[in-house]
C-alpha positions as CSV (number, residue, x, y, z in Angstrom):
1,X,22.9,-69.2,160.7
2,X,23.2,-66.4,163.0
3,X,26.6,-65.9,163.3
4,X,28.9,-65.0,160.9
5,X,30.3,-68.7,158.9
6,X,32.3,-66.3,156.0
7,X,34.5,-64.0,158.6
8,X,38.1,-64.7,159.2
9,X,39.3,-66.7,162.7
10,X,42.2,-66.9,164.5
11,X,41.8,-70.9,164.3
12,X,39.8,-73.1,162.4
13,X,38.9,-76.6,163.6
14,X,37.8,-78.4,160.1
15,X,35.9,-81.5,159.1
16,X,35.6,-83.3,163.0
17,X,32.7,-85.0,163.8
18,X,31.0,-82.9,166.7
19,X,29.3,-83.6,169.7
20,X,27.9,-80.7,172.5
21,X,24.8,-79.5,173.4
22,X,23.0,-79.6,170.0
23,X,24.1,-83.4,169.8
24,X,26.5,-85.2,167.4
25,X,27.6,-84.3,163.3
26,X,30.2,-82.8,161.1
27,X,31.1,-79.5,161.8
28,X,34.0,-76.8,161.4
29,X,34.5,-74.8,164.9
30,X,35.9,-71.1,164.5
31,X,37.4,-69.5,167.2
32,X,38.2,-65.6,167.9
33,X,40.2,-64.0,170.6
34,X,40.0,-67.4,172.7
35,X,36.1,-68.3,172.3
36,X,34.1,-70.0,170.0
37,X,33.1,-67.5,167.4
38,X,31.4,-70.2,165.2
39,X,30.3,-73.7,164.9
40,X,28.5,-74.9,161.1
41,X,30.2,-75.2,157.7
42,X,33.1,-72.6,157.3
43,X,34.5,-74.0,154.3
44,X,34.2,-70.1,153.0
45,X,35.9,-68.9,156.2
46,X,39.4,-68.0,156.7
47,X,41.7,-68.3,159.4
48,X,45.1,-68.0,160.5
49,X,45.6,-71.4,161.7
50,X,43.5,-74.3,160.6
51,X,43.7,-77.5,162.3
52,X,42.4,-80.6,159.4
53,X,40.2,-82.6,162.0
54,X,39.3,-85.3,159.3
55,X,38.4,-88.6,161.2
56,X,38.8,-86.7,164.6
57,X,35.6,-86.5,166.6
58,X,35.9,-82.8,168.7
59,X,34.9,-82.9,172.6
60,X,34.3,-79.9,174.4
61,X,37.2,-79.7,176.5
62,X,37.6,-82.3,179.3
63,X,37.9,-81.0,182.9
64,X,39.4,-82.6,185.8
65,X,37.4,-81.6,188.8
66,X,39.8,-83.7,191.7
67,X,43.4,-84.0,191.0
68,X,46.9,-83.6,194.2
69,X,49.6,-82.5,192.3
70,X,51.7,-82.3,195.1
71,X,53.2,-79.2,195.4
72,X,54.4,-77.5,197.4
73,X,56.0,-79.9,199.5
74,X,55.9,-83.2,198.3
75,X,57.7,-83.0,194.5
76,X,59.3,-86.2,194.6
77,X,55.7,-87.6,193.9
78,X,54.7,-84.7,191.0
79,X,54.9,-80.8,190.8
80,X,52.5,-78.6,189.0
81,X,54.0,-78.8,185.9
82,X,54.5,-82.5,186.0
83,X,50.7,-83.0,186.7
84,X,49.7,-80.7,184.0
85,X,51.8,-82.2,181.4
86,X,50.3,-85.6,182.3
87,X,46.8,-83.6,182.5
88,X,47.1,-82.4,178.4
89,X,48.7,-85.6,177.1
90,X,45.3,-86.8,178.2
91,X,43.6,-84.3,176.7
92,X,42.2,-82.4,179.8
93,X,42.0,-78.6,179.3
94,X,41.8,-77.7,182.8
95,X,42.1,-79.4,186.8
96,X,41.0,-78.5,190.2
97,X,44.0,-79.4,192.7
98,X,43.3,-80.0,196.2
99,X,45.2,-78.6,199.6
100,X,46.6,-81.5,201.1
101,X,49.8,-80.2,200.0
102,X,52.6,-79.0,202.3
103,X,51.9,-76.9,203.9
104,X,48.0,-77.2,203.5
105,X,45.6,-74.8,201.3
106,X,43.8,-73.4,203.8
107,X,44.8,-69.5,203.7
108,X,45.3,-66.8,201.5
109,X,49.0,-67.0,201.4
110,X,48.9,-70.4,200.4
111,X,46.5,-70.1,198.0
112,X,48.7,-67.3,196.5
113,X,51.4,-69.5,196.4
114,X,49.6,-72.0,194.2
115,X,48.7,-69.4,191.6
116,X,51.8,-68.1,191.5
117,X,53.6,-71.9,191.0
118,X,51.4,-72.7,188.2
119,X,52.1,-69.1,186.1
120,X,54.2,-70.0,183.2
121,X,54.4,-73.7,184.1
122,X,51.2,-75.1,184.0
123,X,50.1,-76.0,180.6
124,X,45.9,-76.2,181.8
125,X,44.1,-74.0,183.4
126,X,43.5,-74.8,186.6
127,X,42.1,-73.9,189.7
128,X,42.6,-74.7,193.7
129,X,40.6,-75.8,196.7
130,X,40.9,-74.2,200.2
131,X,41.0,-77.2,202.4
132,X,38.2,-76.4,205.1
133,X,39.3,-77.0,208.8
134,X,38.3,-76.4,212.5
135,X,40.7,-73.9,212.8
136,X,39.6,-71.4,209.4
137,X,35.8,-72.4,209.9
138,X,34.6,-68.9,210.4
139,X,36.9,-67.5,207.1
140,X,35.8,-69.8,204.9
141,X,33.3,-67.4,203.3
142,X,35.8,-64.6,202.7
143,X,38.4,-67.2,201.2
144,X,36.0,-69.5,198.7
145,X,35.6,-65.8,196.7
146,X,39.6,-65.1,196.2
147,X,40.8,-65.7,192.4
148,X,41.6,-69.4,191.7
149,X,39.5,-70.8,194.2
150,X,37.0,-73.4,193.3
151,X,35.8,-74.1,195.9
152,X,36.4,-75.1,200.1
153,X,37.3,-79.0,200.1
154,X,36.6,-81.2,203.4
155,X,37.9,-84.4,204.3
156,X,35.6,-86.2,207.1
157,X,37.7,-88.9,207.0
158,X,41.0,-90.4,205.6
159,X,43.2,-87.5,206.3
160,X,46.0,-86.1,209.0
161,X,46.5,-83.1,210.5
162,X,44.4,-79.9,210.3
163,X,42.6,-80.9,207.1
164,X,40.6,-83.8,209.0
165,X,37.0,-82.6,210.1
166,X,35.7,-85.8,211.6
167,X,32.7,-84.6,213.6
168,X,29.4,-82.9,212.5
169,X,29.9,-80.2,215.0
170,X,33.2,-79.3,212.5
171,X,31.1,-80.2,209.3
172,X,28.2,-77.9,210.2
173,X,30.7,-75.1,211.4
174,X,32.1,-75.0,207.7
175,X,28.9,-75.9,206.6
176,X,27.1,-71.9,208.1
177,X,30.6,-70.0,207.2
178,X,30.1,-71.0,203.0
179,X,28.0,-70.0,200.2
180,X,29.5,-71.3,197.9
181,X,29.2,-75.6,197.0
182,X,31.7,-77.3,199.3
183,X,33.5,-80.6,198.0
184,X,33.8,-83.2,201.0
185,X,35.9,-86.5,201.2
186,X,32.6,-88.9,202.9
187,X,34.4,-91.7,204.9
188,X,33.4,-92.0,208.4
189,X,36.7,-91.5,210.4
190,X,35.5,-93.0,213.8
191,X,34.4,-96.1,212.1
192,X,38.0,-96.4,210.0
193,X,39.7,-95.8,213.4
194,X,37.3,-98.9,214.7
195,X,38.5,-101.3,212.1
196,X,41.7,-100.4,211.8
197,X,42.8,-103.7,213.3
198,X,41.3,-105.8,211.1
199,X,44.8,-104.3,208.0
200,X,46.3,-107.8,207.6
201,X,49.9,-107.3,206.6
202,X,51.0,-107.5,203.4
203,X,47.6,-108.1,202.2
204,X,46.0,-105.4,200.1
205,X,42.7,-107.4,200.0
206,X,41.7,-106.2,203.2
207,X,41.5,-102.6,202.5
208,X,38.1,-102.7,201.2
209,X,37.5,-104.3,204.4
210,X,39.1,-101.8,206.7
211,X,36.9,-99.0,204.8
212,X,33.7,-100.7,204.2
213,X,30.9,-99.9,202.4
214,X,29.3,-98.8,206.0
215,X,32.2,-96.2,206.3
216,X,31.3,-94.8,203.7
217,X,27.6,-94.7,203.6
218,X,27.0,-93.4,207.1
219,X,29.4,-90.7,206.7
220,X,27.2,-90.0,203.2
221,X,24.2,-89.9,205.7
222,X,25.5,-87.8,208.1
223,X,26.9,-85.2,205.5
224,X,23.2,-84.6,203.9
225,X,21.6,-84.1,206.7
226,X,23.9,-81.4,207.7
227,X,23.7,-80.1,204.1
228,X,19.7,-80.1,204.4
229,X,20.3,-78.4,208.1
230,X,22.6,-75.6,207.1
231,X,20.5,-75.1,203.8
232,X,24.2,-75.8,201.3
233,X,25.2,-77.5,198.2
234,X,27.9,-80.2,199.0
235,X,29.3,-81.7,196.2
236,X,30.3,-86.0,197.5
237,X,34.0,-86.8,196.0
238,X,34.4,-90.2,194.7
239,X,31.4,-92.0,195.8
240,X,32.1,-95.7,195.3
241,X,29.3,-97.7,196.8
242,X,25.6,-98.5,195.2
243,X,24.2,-97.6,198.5
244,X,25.5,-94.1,198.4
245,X,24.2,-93.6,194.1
246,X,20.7,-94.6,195.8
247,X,20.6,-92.6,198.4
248,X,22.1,-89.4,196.7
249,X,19.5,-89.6,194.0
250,X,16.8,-88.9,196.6
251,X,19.0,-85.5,197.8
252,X,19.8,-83.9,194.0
253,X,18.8,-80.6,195.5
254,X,21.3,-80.1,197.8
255,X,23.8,-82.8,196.8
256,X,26.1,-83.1,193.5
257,X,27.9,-86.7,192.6
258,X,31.7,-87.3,191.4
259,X,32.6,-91.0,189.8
260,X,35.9,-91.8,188.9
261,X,37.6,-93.8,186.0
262,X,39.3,-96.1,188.1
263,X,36.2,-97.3,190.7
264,X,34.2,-98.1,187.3
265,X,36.9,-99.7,186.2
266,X,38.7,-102.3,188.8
267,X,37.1,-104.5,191.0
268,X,37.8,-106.1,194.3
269,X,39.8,-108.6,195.3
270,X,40.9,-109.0,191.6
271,X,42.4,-106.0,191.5
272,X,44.7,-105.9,195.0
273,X,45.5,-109.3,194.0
274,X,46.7,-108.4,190.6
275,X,48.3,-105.0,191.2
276,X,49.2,-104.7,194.9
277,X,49.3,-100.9,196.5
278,X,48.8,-100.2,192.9
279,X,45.0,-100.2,193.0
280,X,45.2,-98.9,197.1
281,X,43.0,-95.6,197.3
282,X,40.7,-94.3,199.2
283,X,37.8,-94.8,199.5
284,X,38.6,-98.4,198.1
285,X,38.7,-100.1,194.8
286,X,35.4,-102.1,195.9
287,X,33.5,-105.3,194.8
288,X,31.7,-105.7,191.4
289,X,28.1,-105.4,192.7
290,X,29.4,-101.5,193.9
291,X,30.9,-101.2,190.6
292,X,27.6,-102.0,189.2
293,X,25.8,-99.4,191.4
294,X,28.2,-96.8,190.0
295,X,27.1,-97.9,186.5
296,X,23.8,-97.5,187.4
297,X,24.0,-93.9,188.9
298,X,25.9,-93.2,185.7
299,X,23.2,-94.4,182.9
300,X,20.3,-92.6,185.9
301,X,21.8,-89.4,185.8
302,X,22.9,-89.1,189.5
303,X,26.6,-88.8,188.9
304,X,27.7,-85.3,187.6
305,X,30.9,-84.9,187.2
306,X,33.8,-87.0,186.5
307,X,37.2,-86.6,188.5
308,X,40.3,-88.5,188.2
309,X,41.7,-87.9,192.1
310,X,44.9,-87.9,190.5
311,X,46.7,-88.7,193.5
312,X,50.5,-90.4,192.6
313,X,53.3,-91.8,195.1
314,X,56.3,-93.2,194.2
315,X,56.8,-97.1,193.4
316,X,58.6,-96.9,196.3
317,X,56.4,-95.7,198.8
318,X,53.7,-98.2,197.0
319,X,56.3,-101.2,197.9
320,X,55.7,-100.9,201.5
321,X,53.6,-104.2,202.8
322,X,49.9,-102.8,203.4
323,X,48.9,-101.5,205.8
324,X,52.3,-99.4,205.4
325,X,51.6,-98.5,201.4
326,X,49.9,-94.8,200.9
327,X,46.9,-94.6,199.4
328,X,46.1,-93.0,195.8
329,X,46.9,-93.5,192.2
330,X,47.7,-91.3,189.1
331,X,44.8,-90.6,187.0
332,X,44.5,-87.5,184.8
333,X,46.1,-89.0,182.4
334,X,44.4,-92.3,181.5
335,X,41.0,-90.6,182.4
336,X,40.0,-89.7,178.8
337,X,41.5,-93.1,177.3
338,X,39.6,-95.3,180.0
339,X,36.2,-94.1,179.5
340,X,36.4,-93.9,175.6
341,X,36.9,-97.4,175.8
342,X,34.0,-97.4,178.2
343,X,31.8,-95.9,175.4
344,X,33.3,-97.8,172.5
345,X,32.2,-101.3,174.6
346,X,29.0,-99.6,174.9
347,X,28.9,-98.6,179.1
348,X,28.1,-95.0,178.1
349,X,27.2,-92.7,175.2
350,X,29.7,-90.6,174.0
351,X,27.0,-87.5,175.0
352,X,27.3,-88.7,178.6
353,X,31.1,-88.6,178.5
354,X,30.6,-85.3,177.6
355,X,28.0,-84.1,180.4
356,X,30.2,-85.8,183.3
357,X,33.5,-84.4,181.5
358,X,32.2,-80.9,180.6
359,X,29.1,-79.7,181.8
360,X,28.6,-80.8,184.5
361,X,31.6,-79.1,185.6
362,X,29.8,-76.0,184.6
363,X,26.7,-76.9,185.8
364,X,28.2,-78.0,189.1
365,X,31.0,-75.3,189.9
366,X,29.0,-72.5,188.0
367,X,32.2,-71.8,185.3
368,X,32.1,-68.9,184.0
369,X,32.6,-69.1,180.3
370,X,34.2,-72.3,180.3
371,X,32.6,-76.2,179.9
372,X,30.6,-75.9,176.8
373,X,31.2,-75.5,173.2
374,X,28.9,-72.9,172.3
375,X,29.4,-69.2,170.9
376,X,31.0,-66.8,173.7
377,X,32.4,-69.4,175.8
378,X,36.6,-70.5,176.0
379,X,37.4,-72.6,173.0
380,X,38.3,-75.4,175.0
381,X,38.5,-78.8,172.7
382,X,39.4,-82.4,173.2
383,X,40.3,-83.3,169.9
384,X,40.5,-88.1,169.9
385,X,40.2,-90.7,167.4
386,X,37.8,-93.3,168.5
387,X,39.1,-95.8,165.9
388,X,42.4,-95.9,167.5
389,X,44.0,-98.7,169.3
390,X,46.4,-97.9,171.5
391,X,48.1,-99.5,174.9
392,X,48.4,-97.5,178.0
393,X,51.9,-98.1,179.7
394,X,53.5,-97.3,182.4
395,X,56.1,-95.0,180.1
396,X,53.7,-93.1,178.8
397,X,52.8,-91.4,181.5
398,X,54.1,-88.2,182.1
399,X,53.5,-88.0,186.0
400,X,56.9,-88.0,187.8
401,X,55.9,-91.1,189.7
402,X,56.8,-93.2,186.5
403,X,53.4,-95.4,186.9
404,X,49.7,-96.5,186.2
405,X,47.5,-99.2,187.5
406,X,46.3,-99.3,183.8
407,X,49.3,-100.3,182.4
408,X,49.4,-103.0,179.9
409,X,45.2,-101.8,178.9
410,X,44.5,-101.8,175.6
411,X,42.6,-98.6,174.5
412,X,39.6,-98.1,172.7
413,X,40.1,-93.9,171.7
414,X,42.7,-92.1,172.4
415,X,43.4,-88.2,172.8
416,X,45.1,-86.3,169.4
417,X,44.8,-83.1,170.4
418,X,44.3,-80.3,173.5
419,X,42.7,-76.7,172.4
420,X,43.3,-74.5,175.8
421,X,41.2,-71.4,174.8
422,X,42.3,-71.3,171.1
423,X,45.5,-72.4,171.3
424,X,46.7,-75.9,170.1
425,X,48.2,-77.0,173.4
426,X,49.1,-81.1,172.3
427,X,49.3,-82.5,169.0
428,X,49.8,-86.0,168.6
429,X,51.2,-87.0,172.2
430,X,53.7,-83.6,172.1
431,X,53.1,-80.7,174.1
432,X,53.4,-78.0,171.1
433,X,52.6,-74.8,173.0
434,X,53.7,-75.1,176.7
435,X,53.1,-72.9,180.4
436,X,49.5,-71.1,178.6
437,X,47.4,-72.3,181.6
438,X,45.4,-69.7,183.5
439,X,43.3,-69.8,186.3
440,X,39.3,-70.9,185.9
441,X,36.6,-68.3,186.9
442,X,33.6,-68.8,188.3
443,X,30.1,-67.3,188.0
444,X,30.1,-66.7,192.0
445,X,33.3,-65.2,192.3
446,X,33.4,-62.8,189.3
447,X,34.0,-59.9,191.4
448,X,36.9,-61.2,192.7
């Protein structure tokens, strides 16, 4: 082997079953100053700390690419350190929080203020979007390279204020200022605005019907083409209908794909019957046949990345009759759970869990040092027991909002353990090593 399998490590990871890039088997992972320094047999090895992985299979750290955590301005729902807790319970080593916070993310000032909140009290690394508007267009070059950015995030649609860039004259404008890949909310807010009539009160059914499919899709359509125009990357958040996974798959070049935990999951109307607000997001909780077309953009290869959009509100604010009820759910938590449970019933390989949970977050952001358990890189490690059976609930969640529309699901994997570069984060559902999280860094940005 060409690394060294008899030296001395800060931490040992022993006898898990791994799976990365050279595929699945038992292995021992070293680590050194916060990166992998080995992967093989180091029963001859030493270390200072040696975590017995016996019966444990060892992920390469989940990421969270699309998580609110609220803050500033909105606490009551979840703060940074809320979030994160919730985040490494679920064994996610690191989240990318977007700017619909208030105020917004959308200058440098703010974007300071982020990093500076999460020192010390987030327990993930993390990184923050710059919320792209009319208004900082022409900056938006300048601010995607500061520290802690990952990226400039759009919302065409299903937004207030500043942060809404309906129209492709604003889309393109971003669009020329960026070199960097921008991520964009795709729901067509002229058409929403159109059917906003047809909310029935009280009726959560008709939220898939107030943001069809069509909003969705032409807003899709109208976002490539300005991508192909301008010559960017955009990167499609949440894409929920099989008419989107079709079309994206002709547009790879310029356009990456996120799928979420909950839209392969619930189904419409079953699940606004069943849970109310609880399954209100946006875009929408759709029909089976979309679900489906998710599925299938999943086992093709046209989804990349997986997000949560982590997005709580408070049981209160849920109980309000629709249309009245925000939209968004928690997620970062149950995201590694769900999708085991996906793989154990066969929906995905536990390689593909990896490559929407891991590298494609590298691939896609361009991470530097970080999304991939080789030599050299952080020694980030989701550590889970596919043998166990456990049931998500609404208590244990750690998000401030106290809920989950997965409550009462019966598990099929479950999280043991988060490695945060090196360092044994959560053991066993208990946050052992608390406020480590740094901020990501990216290949494009290295020079600050």
């Amino acid at each position: 082997m060409p690394h060294d399998t008899n030296g001395t490590y800060d931490l040992i990871v022993r006898g898990g079953e791994v799976v990365n890039h050279a595929g699945r088997g038992l292995a021992d992972v070293g680590v050194r100053d916060g990166r992998f320094a080995a992967i093989g047999d180091l029963s001859q090895a030493s270390a200072g700390e040696v975590f017995d992985a016996t019966g444990l299979t060892v992920l390469p750290g989940v990421i969270d690419t699309q998580v609110h955590f609220r803050e500033p301005g909105l606490e009551w729902k979840e703060d940074l350190e809320t979030g994160a807790r919730g985040a490494v319970l679920g064994g996610v080593v690191a989240v990318f929080e977007m700017p619909n916070t208030e105020p917004t993310t959308t200058d440098p000032d703010t974007l300071a203020d982020k990093l500076a909140r999460a020192k010390g009290r987030m327990h993930c690394d993390h990184a923050f979007y710059v919320g792209g508007t009319h208004e900082n267009a022409r900056f938006l070059g300048e601010l995607e390279r500061l520290p802690g950015c990952c990226g400039i995030k759009v919302f065409m649609g299903a937004s207030t204020g500043t942060l809404l860039v309906q129209d492709d004259a604003g889309v393109e404008e971003v669009l020329r200022h960026i070199n960097r890949r921008a991520a964009f909310h795709s729901e067509d807010e002229y058409r929403l605005a159109e059917r906003r009539p047809l909310a029935r009160t009280g009726d959560w059914t008709s939220h898939p019907e107030v943001r069809d499919a069509q909003s969705a899709i032409q807003s899709t359509e109208r976002l490539v083409r300005l991508a192909r125009k301008t010559g960017k990357r955009i990167h499609v958040l949440h894409v929920t209908t099989r008419e989107e996974i079709a079309y994206l798959a002709a547009h790879k070049d310029v356009a990456s794909v996120e799928v979420t935990p909950q839209h392969l999951t619930l189904a419409a109307p079953e699940a606004y019957e069943r849970l109310q607000a609880f399954a209100q997001m946006n875009p929408p909780i759709r029909t089976a046949e979309h679900r489906e077309g998710l599925w299938a953009g999943v086992a093709n290869g046209v989804a990349d990345v997986m997000g949560s959009d982590h997005a709580p509100h408070t049981r209160e604010e849920k109980a309000r009759p629709y249309p009245a009820s925000p939209s968004g759910m928690p997620g970062v938590q149950t995201l590694v759970p769900l999708m085991l449970t996906h793989v154990a019933e066969g929906r995905l390989s536990l390689e593909r869990f990896v490559d929407l949970t891991s590298h494609g977050a590298n691939r896609v952001f361009g991470l530097a040092n970080k999304g991939r358990m080789a030599v050299g890189y952080d020694a980030d490690l989701t550590l889970v027991d596919l043998k166990a059976r456990r049931t998500i609930t609404h208590d244990w969640m750690a998000t401030r909002s106290g809920w989950t529309p997965f409550d009462g699901v019966e598990a099929k994997g479950w999280p043991m353990a988060t490695i945060v570069r090196g360092r044994v984060v959560m053991r066993d559902d208990e946050i052992v090593a608390p406020g480590l999280g740094e901020p990501v860094r990216f290949l494009e940005t290295l020079g600050g």
